[in-house]
N, C-alpha and C positions, 0 to 999 in steps of 0.2 A: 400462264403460257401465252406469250406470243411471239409471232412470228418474226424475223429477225428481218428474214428476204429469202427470192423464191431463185433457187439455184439449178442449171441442167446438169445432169450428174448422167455416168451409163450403168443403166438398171442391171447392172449386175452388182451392184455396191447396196443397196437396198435391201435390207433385210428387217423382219421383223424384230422388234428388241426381246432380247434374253433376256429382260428382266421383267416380261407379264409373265404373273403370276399363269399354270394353268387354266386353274376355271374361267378367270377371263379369256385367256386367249383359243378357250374353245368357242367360250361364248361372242369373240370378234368375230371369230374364222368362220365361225358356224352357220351363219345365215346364209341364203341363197337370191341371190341377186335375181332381175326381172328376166334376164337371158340368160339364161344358164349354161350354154357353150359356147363359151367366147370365139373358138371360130367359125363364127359365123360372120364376125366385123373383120375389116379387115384391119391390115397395121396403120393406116392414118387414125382410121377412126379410133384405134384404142390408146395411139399417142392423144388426141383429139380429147376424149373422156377424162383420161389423165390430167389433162389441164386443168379442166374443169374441179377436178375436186382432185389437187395433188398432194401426195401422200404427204403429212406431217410427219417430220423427221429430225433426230439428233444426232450431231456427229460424233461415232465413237472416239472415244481419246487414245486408243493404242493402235486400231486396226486400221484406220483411213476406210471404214465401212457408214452408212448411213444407217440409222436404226429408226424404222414407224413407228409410230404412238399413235396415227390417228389416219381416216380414210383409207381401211385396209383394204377395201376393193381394189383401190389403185394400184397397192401394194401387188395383188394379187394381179390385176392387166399388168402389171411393167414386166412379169414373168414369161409376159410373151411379145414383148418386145426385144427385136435383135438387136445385142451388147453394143452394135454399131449406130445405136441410135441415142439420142439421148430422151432424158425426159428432162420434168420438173418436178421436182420437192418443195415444200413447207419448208425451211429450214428454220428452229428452234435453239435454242441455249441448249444445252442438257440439263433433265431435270433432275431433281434430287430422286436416288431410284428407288426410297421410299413411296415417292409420288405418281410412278407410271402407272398402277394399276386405275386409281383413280382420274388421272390427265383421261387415259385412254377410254374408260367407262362414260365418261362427261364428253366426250369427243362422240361416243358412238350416242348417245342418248340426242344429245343435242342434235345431231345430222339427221337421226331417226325419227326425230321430233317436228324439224326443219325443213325438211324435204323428202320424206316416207310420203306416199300415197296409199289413200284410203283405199281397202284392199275388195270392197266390195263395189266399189265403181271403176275401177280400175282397169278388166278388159275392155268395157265399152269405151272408157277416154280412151284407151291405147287403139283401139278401134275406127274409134271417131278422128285420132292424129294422124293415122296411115289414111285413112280417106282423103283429108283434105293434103295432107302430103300427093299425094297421090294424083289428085285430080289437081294442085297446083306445079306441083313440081315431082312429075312421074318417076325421075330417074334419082331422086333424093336419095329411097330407102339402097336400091341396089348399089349406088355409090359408096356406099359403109356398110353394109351388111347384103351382098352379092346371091346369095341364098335366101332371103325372106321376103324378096320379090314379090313372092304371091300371098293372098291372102292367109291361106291353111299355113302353109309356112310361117309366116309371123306369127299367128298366134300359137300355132305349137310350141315355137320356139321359146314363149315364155308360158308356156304349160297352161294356158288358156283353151275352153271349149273353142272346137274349130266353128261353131253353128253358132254365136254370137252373132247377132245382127244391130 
């Protein structure tokens, strides 16, 4: 699988492909991201995110629909992106659909593997980044997420003890 070229498509064409298998696509779907109510960012910052890791995707052959195979977070922010907006896509060949359950398992392993953070150091960096965020650039965090402003707040927001020091 590689990437052909990265296309702005409007996120209402995106959808996940019918052709994962269930067990996988519970096991895509099924994990819980560091912030777990996306409104808390606002719409740039989740256009913003999206870039960053945009959803790999092939173009169906009948429907003029995009179909995910990989970064299904993205998948999952472009849902709250307004139709008037666009994003960006992976854009991909289509694969043989023998091959999606696997493309997409090696997509999530790989990403998982490649930029997952160790889960037991993980409020103190996310702690340590709001500080110096904080004391460099005060108005960063409320610029994209308007609500985690304050300390308790952020760390609630990704389900961390508020008394982290």
């Amino acid at each position: 699988m590689s990437v052909t070229r990265y296309k702005r498509i409007a996120p209402q064409k995106l959808h996940l492909s019918p052709d994962i298998s269930p067990p996988v696509r519970r096991h895509l779907m099924g994990s819980q991201p560091l912030l777990q109510n996306i409104e808390h960012l606002d719409q740039t910052a989740i256009v913003a995110a999206i870039a960053m890791a945009p959803p790999i995707a092939y173009l169906s052959e009948s429907k003029n629909l995009y179909y995910c195979i990989g970064n299904f977070r993205s998948l999952v922010l472009a849902q709250h992106v307004p139709d008037n907006v666009s994003i960006t896509i992976a854009l991909i060949e289509p694969p043989k659909k023998s091959h999606i359950d696997e493309i997409c398992m090696k997509n999530s392993l790989l990403h998982d593997m490649a930029f997952g953070k160790e889960t037991k150091s993980l409020p103190k960096a996310m702690l340590e980044a709001k500080k110096l965020v904080d004391a460099r650039h005060p108005d960063l965090i409320a610029s994209i997420a308007p609500t985690l402003k304050k300390k308790i707040h952020f760390l609630e927001a990704m389900g961390f003890n508020r008394r982290i020091q």
